[in-house]
C-alpha positions as CSV (number, residue, x, y, z in Angstrom):
1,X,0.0,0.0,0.0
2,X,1.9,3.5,-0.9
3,X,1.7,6.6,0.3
4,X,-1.0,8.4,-2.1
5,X,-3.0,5.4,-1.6
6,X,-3.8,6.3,1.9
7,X,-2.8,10.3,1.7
8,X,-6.3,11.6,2.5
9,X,-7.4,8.7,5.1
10,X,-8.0,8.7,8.6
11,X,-4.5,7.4,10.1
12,X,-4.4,5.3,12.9
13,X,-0.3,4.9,15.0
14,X,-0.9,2.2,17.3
15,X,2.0,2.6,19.4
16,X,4.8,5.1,20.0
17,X,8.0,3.5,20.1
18,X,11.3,4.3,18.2
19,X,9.1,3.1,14.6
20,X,5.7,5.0,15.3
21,X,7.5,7.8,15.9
22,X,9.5,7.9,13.0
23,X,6.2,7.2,11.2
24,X,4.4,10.1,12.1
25,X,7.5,12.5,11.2
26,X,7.6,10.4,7.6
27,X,3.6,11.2,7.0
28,X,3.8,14.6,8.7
29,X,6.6,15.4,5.8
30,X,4.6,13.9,3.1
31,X,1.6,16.2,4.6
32,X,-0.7,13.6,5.3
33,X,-3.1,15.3,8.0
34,X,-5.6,13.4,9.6
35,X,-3.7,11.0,12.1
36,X,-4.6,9.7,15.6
37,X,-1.9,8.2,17.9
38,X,-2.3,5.3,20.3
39,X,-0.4,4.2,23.4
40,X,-0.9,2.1,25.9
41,X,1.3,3.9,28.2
42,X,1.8,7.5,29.8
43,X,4.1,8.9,27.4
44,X,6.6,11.7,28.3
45,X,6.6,15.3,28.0
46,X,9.0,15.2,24.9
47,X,6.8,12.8,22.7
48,X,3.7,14.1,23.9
49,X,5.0,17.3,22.5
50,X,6.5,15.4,19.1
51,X,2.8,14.9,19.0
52,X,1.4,17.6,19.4
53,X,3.4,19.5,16.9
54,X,2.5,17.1,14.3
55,X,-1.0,18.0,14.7
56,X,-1.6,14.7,15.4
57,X,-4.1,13.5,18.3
58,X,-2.8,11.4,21.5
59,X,-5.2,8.6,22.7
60,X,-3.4,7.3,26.1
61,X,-4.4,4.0,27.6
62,X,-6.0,1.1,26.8
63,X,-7.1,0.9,23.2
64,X,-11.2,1.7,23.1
65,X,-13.4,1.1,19.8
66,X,-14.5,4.5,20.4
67,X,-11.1,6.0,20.2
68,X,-10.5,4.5,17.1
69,X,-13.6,5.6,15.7
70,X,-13.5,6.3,11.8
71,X,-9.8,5.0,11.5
72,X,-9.1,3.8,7.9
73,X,-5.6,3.1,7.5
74,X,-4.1,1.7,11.0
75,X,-0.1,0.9,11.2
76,X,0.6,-1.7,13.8
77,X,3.8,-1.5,15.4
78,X,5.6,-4.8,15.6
79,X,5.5,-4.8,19.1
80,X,1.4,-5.1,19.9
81,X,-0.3,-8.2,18.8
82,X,-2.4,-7.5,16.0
83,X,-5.6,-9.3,17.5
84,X,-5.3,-6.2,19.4
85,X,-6.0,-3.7,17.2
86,X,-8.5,-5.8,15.3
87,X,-10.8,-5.7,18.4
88,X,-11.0,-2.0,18.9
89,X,-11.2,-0.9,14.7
90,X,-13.5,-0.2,13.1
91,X,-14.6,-3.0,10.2
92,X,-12.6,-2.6,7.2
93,X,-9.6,-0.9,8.8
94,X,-6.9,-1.9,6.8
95,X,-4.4,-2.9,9.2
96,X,-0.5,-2.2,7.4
97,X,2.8,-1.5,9.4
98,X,5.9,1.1,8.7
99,X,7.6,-2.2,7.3
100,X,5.4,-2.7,4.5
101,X,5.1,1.0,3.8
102,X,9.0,1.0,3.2
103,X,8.7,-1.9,0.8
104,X,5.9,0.1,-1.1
105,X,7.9,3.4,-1.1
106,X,12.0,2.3,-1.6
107,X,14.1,2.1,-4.7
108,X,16.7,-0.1,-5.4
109,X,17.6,-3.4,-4.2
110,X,17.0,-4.5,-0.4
111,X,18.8,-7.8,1.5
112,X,16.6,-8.6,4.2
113,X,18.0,-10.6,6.9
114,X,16.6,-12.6,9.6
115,X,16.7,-15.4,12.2
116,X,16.7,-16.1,16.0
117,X,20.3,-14.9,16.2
118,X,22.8,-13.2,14.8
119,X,20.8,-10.8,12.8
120,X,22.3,-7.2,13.9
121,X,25.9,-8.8,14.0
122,X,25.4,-10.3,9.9
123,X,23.5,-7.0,8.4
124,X,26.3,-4.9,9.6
125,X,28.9,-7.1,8.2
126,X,27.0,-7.2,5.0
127,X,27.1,-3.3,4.8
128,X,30.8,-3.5,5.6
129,X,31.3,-5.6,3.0
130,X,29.1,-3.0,0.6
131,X,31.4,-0.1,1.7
132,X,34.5,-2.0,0.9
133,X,33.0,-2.6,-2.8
134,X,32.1,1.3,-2.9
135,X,28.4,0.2,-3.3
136,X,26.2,2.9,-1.9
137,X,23.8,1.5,1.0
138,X,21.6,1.8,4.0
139,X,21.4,0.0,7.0
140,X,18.4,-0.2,9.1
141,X,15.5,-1.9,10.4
142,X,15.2,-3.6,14.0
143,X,19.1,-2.6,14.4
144,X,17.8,0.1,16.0
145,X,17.4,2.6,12.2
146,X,14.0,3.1,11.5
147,X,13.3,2.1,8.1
148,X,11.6,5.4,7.3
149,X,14.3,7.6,8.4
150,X,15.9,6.7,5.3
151,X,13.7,5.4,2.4
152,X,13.3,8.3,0.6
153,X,16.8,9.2,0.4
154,X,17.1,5.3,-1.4
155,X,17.9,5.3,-5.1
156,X,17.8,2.4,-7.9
157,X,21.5,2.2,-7.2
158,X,21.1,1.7,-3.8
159,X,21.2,-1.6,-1.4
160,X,18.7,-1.4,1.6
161,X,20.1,-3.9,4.0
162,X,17.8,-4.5,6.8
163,X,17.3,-6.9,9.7
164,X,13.8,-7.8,10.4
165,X,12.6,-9.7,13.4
166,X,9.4,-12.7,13.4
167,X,6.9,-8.9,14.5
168,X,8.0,-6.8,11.7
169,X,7.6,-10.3,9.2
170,X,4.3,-11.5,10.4
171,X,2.3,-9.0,7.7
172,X,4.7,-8.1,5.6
173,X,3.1,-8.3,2.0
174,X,6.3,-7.7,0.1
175,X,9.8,-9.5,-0.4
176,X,13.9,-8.3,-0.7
177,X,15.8,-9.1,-3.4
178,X,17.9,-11.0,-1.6
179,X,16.5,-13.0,1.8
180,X,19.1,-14.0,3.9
181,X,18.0,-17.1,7.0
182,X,20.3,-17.7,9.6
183,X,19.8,-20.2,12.4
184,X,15.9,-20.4,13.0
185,X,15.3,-21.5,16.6
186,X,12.0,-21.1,19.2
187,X,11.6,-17.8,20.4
188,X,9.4,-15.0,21.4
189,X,7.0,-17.9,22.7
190,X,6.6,-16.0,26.4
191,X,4.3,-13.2,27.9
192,X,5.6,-11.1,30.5
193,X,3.5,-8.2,32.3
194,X,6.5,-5.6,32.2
195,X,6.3,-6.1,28.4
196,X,2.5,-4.4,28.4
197,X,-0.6,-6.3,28.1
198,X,-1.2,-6.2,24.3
199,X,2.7,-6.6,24.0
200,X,3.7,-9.5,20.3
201,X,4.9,-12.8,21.8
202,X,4.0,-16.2,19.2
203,X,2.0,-18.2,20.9
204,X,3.4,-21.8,19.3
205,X,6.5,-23.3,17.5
206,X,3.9,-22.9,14.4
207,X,3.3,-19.2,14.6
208,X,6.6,-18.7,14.9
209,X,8.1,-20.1,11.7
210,X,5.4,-19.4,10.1
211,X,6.0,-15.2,10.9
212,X,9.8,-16.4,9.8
213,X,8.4,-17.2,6.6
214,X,6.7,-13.8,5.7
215,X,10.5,-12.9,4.2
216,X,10.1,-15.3,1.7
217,X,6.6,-16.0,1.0
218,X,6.3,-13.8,-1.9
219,X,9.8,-14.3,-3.9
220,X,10.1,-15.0,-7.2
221,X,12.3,-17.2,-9.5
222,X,14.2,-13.9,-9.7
223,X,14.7,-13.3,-6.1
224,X,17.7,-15.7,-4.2
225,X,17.1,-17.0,-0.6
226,X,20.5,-17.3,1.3
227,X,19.6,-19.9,4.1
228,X,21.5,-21.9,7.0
229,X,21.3,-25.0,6.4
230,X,18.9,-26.8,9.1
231,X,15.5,-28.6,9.0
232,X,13.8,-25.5,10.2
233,X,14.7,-23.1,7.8
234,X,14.1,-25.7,5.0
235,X,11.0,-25.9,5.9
236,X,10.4,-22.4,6.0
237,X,11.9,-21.7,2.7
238,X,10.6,-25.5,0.9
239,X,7.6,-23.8,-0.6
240,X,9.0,-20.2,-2.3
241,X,10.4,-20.7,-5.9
242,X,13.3,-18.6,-5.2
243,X,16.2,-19.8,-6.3
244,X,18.3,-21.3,-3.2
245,X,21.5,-21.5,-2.1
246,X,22.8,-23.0,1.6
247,X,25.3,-22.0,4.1
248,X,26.7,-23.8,7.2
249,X,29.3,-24.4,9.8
250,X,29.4,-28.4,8.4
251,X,30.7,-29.5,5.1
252,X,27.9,-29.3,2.2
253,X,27.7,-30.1,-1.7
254,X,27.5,-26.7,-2.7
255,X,26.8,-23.2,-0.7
256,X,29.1,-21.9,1.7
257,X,30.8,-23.9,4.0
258,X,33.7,-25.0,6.6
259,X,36.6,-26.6,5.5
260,X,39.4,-26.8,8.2
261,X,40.1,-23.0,9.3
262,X,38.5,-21.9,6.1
263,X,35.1,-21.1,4.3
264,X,34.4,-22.2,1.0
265,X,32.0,-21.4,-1.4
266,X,31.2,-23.2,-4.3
267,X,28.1,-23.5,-7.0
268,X,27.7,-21.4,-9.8
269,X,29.8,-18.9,-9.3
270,X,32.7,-20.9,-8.7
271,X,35.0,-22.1,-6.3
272,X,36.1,-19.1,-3.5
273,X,37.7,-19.7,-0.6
274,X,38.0,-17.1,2.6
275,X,40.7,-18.1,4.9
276,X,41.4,-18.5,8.5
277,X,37.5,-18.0,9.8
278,X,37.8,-19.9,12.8
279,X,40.7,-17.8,13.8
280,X,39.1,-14.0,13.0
281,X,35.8,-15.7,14.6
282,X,37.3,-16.1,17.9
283,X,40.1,-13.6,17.6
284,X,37.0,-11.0,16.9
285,X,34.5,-12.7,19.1
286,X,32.0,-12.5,16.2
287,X,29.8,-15.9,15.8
288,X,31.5,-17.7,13.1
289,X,27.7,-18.5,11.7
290,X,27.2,-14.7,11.3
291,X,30.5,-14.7,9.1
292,X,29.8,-17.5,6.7
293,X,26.3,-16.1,6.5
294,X,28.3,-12.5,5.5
295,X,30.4,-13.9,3.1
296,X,27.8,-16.0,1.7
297,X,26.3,-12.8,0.2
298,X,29.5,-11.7,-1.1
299,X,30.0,-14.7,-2.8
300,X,26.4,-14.5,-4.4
301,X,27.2,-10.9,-5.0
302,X,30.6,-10.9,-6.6
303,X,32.2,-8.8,-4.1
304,X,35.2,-8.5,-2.5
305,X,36.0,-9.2,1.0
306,X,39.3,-7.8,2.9
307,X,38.8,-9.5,5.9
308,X,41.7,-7.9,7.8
309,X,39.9,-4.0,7.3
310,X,36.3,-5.9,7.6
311,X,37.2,-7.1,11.8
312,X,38.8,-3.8,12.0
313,X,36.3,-1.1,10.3
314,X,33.4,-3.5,11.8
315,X,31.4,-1.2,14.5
316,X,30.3,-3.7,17.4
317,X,27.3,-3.5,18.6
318,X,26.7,-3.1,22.9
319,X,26.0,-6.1,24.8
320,X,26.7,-8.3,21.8
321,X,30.1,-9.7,22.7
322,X,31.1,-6.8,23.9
323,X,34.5,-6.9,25.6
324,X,34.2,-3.9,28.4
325,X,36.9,-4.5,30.4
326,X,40.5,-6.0,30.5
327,X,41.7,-6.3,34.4
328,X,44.2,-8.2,35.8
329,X,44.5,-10.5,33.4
330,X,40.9,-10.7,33.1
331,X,38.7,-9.5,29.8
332,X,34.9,-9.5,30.8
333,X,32.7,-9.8,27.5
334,X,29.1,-8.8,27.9
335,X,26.5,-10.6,25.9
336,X,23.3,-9.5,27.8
337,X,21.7,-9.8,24.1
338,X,21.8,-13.5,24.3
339,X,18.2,-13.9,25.4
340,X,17.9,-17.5,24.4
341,X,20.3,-20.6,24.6
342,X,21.2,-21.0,20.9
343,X,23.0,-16.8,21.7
344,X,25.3,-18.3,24.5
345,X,26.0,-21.2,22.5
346,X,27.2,-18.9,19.8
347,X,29.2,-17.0,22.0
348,X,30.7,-19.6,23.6
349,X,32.4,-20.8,20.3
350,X,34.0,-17.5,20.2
351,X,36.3,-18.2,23.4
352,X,39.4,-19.2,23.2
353,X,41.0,-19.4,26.1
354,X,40.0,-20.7,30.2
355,X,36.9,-18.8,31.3
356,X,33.6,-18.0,33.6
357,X,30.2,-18.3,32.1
358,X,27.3,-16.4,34.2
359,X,24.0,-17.5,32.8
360,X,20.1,-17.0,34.2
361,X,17.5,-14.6,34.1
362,X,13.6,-14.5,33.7
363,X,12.1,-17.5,31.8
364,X,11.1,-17.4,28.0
365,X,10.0,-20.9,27.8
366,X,12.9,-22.4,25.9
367,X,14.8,-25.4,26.8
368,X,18.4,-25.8,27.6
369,X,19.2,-29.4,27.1
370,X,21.7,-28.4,23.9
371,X,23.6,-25.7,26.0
372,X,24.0,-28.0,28.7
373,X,25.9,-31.0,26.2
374,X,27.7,-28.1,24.4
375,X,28.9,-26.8,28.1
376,X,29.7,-30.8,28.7
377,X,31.8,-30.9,25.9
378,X,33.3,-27.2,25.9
379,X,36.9,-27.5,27.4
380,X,37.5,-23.9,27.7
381,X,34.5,-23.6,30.3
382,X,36.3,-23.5,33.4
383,X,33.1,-22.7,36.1
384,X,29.5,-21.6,35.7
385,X,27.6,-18.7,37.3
386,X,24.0,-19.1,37.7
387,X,21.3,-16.2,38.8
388,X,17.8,-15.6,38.1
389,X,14.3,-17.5,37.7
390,X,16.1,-20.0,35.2
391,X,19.0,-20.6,37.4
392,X,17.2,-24.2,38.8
393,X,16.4,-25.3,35.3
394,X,20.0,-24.7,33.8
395,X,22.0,-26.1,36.7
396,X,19.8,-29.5,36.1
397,X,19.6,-30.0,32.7
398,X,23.6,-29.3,33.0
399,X,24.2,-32.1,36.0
400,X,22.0,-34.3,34.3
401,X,24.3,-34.0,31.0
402,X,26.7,-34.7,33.3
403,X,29.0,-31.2,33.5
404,X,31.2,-31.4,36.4
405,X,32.7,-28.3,36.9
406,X,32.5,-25.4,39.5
407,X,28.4,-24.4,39.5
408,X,28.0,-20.9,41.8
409,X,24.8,-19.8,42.7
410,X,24.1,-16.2,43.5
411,X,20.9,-13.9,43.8
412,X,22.1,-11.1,41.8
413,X,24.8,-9.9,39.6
414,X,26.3,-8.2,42.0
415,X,27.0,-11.4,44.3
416,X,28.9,-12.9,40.7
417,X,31.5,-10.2,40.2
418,X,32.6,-10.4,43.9
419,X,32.7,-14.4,43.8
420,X,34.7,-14.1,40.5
421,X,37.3,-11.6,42.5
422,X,37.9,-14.3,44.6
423,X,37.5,-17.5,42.3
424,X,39.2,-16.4,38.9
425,X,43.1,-17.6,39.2
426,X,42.3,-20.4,36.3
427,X,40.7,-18.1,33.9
428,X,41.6,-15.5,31.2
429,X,37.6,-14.5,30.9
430,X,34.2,-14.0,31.6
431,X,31.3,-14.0,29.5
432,X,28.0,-12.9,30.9
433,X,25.6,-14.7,28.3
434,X,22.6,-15.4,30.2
435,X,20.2,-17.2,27.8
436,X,17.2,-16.4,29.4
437,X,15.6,-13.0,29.0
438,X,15.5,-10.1,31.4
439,X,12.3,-9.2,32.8
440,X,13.0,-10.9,36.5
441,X,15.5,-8.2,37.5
442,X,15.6,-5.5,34.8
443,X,13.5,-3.7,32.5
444,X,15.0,-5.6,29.1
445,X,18.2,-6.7,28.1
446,X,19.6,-3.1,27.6
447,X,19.0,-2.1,31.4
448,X,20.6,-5.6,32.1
449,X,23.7,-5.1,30.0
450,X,24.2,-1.4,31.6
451,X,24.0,-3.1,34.9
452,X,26.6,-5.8,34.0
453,X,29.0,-3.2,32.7
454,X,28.7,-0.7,35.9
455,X,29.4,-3.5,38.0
456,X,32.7,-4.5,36.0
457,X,33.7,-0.8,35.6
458,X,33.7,-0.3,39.2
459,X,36.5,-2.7,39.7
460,X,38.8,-0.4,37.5
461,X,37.7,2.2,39.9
């Protein structure tokens, strides 16, 4: 649906996050007039003002039918369950997000990229990549750039690389150029009340892959899906007639793929090989996955890849990885971004050397039977930290896979860093990578990784 399809309908925001805000500034511009905000919560001085100056009205509070009264055109942000809106609206609403208005309104090519992890780390490799080749590009998306803050500066030479989550894929009724699948595992399956009551959680593994599968759904024979190779995202993918090509950590017929230290690429672009992976991976402490998946666009691409200015020029983002401090022999990584097990067990791979893992936090449903064997069977893991609601689940699924090593128990974070004072003479590292979500101590992951890195800062102090 474009722009001057909608220009002189009643305009519904449902929701005034980073994206709803950008919206209204994008419509505002574009002098569309008649537009009513929604938001569950009290919002601030600042964007009630944003608001105001828009000429835009506020609804605060629980969504009402009669708030939303002659609403034509409503934009769903990917955060509120759309089953939400559909209650309150008027029939015939058509219900559309800032997502698919991008889609409609952008020129050039896009990559869209998405999975359970790894998504934020592999788009802003892939625009790396595009800088060295001197191709012009945007980056944005659920990377924290709203996809309207840039789409009308796009231009048919431009790539729009964007990382798109399960919320902002459930309704999308476009497709990139180029859909790129990393690791698809369950997430998003939990409710929490500090999330808001209308707040976008999947109910079952079903819904779940099947959001997954609104990058792909409507690609052509034109379009190319770039996809890890797994049982999930084959079946996610089985049914487009894109064409297809595979990536993977394990050796494959043709794709991208592992070889010793190396990735190589083969099909029909020929045989290319990227060396020492394994190394820059754990040298870098970027998920060798997210690498492959990188490169596996350059290969499709035809670009070149210096890998040595690639690790260097490559901006990190926080509380991915993130080393914050190097003390007394010491380097503390923060990872609070790992909300699920499949993150630590990424970040784990990146270690190369003895170290402390601190895991635990509030409960998204998800088991941890794999982390607990890869734990077993990782020899750098030296002892394991365990806080939170998911501390008792962890520590038994890792005794019954039968990890023997140091297990400390604390209440908070705080209790860890002092216990690691005192207990760190065989390691070179710790990695806080809790696999479990935030909401039992701290308002998100964010407000989690700020904690984690004012605790390890003081120690410098």
């Amino acid at each position: 649906m474009k722009l001057e399809e909608f220009k002189a309908r009643k305009i519904g925001i449902f929701g005034f996050g980073a994206e709803g805000e950008s919206l209204l500034r994008y419509l505002n511009m574009h002098s569309v007039k008649n537009i009513c905000v929604f938001d569950e919560a009290d919002l601030n001085n600042q964007k009630a003002e944003i608001i105001r100056q828009a000429n835009a009205q506020l609804f605060q509070g629980p969504f009402k039918s009669t708030d939303a009264r002659g609403i034509e055109v409503a934009f769903r942000s990917p955060g509120l369950k759309k089953e939400k809106l559909i209650e309150v609206l008027p029939e015939g609403t058509k219900i559309t997000s800032p997502t698919n208005l991008f889609f409609a309104e952008h020129r050039g090519r896009i990559i869209g990229i998405t999975g359970t992890k790894g998504k934020s780390t592999t788009v802003s490799l892939v625009a790396e990549i595009l800088k060295q080749n001197s191709v012009p590009y945007f980056l944005g998306g659920n990377i924290g750039n709203p996809l309207l803050e840039f789409v009308d500066r796009t231009t048919n030479e431009s790539v729009s690389v964007l990382e798109l989550s399960s919320f902002q894929l459930e309704d999308l009724n476009y497709c990139p150029d180029i859909a790129v699948l990393l690791p698809v595992y369950l997430d998003h399956l939990d409710f929490h009340e500090k999330q808001g009551l209308s707040s976008n959680f999947h109910e079952n593994e079903k819904d779940y892959l099947l959001a997954k599968s609104g990058l792909v759904n409507k690609m052509s024979r034109d379009s190319l899906i770039i996809a890890y190779d797994s049982k999930n995202v084959r079946e996610i993918i089985r049914p487009s007639d894109a064409k297809k090509i595979y990536f993977s950590e394990k050796s494959l017929d043709s794709g991208c793929f592992c070889e010793g230290n190396d990735v190589v690429c083969t099909g029909g672009k020929g045989r290319r090989l990227f060396e020492g992976i394994k190394q820059i991976s754990q040298t870098n402490k970027i998920p060798e996955i997210d690498i492959i998946a990188a490169l596996s666009v350059a290969y499709v691409e035809d670009l070149k890849v210096d890998l040595g200015s690639l690790m260097k020029d490559f901006l990190r983002l926080p509380f991915r990885i993130q080393m914050v401090l190097d003390f007394e022999g010491i380097k503390y990584f923060n990872d609070s971004a790992a909300t699920n097990p499949i993150s630590t067990i990424q970040a784990m791979k990146t270690m190369n050397g003895k170290y402390a893992l601190i895991m635990g936090g509030s409960s998204k449903n998800l088991r941890f039977d794999t982390l607990a064997t890869e734990a077993v069977q990782d020899k750098n893991l030296s002892q394991v930290y365990l806080v939170g609601e998911t501390a008792d689940e962890i520590e038994s699924e890792l005794k019954e896979k039968g990890f023997t090593r140091p297990i400390f128990r604390m209440e908070k974070l705080d209790d860890v860093i002092d216990s690691i004072r005192n207990n760190s003479r065989e390691i070179s590292a710790v990695l806080f990578s809790p696999a479990s979500a935030s909401f039992d101590q701290y308002a998100n992951y964010k407000d989690r990784g700020e904690a984690f890195n004012d605790l390890v800062g003081a120690q410098n102090g």
